[in-house]
C-alpha positions, 0 to 999 in steps of 0.5 A: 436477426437482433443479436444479444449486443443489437438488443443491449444497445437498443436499451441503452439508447432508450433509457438514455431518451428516458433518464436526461443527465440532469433530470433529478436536480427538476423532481420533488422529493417524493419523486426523487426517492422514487425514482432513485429505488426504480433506477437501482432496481434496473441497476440490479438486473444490470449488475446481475448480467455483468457478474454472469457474462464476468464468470463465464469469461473466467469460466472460458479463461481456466488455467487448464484450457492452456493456450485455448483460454479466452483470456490468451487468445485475446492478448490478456494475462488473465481473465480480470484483465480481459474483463477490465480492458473490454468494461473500463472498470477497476482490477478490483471491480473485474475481480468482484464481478467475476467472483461473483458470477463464478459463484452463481453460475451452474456447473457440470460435474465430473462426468458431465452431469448439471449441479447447481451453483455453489450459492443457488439462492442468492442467484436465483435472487440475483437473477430476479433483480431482487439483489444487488451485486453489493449484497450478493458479494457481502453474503458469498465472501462471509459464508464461502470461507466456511463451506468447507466445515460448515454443516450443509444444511445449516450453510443452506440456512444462512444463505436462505436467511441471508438472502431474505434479509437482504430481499425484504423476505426475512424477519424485518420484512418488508424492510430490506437490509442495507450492504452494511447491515447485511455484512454484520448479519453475515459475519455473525452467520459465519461464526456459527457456521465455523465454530465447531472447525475442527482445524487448528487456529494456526492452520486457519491463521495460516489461510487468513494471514496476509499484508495488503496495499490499498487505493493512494488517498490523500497522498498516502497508501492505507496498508491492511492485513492480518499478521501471524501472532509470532511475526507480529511480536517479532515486528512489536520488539522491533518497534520496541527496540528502536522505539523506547526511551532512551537517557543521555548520548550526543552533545545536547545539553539537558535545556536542549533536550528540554527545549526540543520536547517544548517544541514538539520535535518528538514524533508521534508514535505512529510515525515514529513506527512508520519510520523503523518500518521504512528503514527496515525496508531500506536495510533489507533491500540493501542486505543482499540477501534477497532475490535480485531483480533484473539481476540487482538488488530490489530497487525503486526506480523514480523519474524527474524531469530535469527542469523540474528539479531546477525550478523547485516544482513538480512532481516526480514518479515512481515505479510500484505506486500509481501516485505521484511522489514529491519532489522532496522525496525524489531528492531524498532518494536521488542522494540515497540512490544515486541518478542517471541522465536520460535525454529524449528528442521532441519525439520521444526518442532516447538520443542520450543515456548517461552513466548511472551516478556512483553510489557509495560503496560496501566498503565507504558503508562500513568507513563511515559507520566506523567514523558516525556511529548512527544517525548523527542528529543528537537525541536520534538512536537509530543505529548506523545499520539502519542509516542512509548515506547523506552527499553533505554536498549533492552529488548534483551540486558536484558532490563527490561520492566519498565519505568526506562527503557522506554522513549516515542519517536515518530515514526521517532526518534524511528525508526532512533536512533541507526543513528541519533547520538542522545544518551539516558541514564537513571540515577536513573530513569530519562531520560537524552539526549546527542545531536549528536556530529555536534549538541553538540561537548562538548557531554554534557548529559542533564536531559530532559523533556516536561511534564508540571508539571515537569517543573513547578516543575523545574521552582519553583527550580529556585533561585529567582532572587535577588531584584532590 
């Protein structure tokens, strides 16, 4: 008896004689394209099958089925990452594939009785081979968030249209629309459907709000989303408040403000806003006030090599991101958070486990915030809340954790000062600055602060002016 797997393989062994690997680079161009369409029309049929055998994987995994659900039984958290272990694909691509096979699959009412799939059309066209899983997806994401309000019968015509659009069956016959073309179609459907919602727009912004981390490209992770008009002015005064121009303050001169607009130094404003949002993360993990981890504060756990570290080259990882971080930043954050020493044998096996390096306490926090003021490069206005804690001497290096050796530094100047050229030295305990040298190309060390009671102390210093 030829099972269903018996009869797949069979097919997949065939077409694999059929479709060499490098046969299209032999075709002309006419055969090229023909081949191209014949070869998705096949995919669609494959597509088809995976979301349905994904939907019944999901369907025999529900919460409700207890520990009798698929996915427990085989070992997996979920039915997604059943899906993703037995096919190899994404987390995101099991998630697409199940939704999609959970909305064109039949289902049984209440009490048993059979009821059509929630997007019978565009099943019946995925069935077919007649729609891709790309456009199917784009037509169920748009019109499923209406379906609670929409008119059924005008729900049955946007899904009707839709499908003949993307079908070659609608008003652009015999042309089929394209993924894209489709979602644009889509989204005007879904207006029209959703235009007379009877909910509040902040009930419906409470549904659609929410923050997302996208795939690492290129070294940086994309973040999207859509924020809660309130929390977004919140996040828009606080950009504003670390963001807007401000006069005076530190020991630069008027040449060298000048100077260091010449040479570009201001940040863009974009960055400029990804450096307060990176601060206010660090000052909220730092706070206290929110839930601990493993019975700690919320923190990022990086792992280096030690030779790494010696040599200069390499990378370093962090838990939470799937890419690599820089050793640059490794560094950064070894002196903000401390290190501890893992030793492992050839084998793997832990054969040492040092003391984690001592952080700067609460207590030296508040001592050097006293004595700094804020970021203790001049023209910086980040405040001493939002600051890190530098080691002057790297704890590494044998650096005492003491504010004789720490200084506050907001997070770009601390992540960018073994290349900014600005230099910082302790003398009896006082943190003393040298600007780069395109900035000061006397190299002059200068005392340096933004504590107001320290400068109030300086300004009583200050001879007197003689007497007219």
């Amino acid at each position: 008896m030829t099972t269903t797997r018996d009869a797949l393989e069979q097919l997949r062994s065939a077409l694999a004689e059929v479709l060499r690997f490098d046969e299209a680079s032999g075709l002309t161009d006419d055969e090229l394209i023909a081949a191209m369409g014949a070869l998705e029309a096949l995919g669609r049929v494959v597509d088809a099958r995976q979301a349905v055998f994904a939907g019944e994987v999901a369907e025999r995994s529900r919460v409700e089925l207890g520990d009798q659900r698929l996915s427990r039984r085989k070992g997996c958290r979920s039915a997604v990452e059943l899906v993703e272990r037995v096919t190899q694909v994404s987390g995101a691509e099991a998630r697409r594939r199940i939704a999609l096979g959970s909305a064109t699959r039949a289902r049984s009412g209440f009490t048993g009785e059979p009821l059509d799939a929630v997007f019978p059309l565009v099943a019946a066209a995925l069935a077919a081979g007649e729609l891709g899983a790309d456009a199917a997806g784009m037509i169920i994401r748009e019109l499923d968030r209406t379906r609670p309000v929409a008119d059924p019968a005008a729900f049955a015509a946007a899904e009707q249209a839709l499908v003949a659009e993307a079908t070659g069956h609608g008003d652009g016959a015999p042309v089929r629309c394209t993924a894209d073309e489709l979602r644009v179609q889509a989204k005007a459907w879904s207006v029209f459907l959703d235009q007379d919602d009877p909910e509040p727009d902040d009930e419906r912004a409470m549904r659609r709000r929410g923050v997302r981390l996208g795939r690492a490209r290129d070294g940086l992770v994309p973040v999207t989303g859509e924020l809660m008009p309130e929390v977004a002015a919140k996040l828009t005064r606080l950009f504003d408040a670390h963001l807007a121009p401000r006069s005076g303050g530190g020991f630069m001169t008027d040449e060298e403000r000048a100077r260091l607009a010449e040479f570009g130094e201001t940040l863009a404003a974009d960055q400029q806003r990804h450096d307060v949002l990176a601060a206010a993360i660090d000052t909220a993990a730092r706070s206290g006030e929110h839930p601990s981890i493993g019975g700690a504060s919320p923190a990022v756990l990086v792992s280096v090599r030690a030779s790494d570290l010696a040599t200069g080259r390499g990378v370093a990882h962090a838990d939470g991101t799937d890419i690599p971080i820089s050793l640059r930043a490794a560094k950064h954050m070894i002196c903000t958070g401390g290190t501890q020493t893992v030793v492992f044998d050839d084998h793997g096996r832990i054969i040492q486990l040092g003391s984690p390096e001592r952080c700067f306490t609460p207590h030296q926090r508040r001592a050097i915030t006293l004595r700094d003021g804020g970021c203790l490069i001049p023209g910086c206005s980040v405040p001493a809340a939002w600051c890190e804690i530098h080691h002057v001497i790297p704890d590494v290096d044998g650096g005492p954790t003491h504010p004789d050796n720490g200084v506050l530094l907001c997070w770009f100047h601390h992540r960018t000062i073994d290349t900014s050229g600005w230099g910082i030295r302790m003398l009896r305990g006082v943190p003393h600055i040298r600007p780069p040298a395109w900035l000061d190309p006397g190299g002059r060390w200068r005392p340096v602060t933004k504590s107001p009671t320290r400068l109030a102390d300086q300004r009583d210093r200050r001879p007197e002016a003689p007497a007219a």
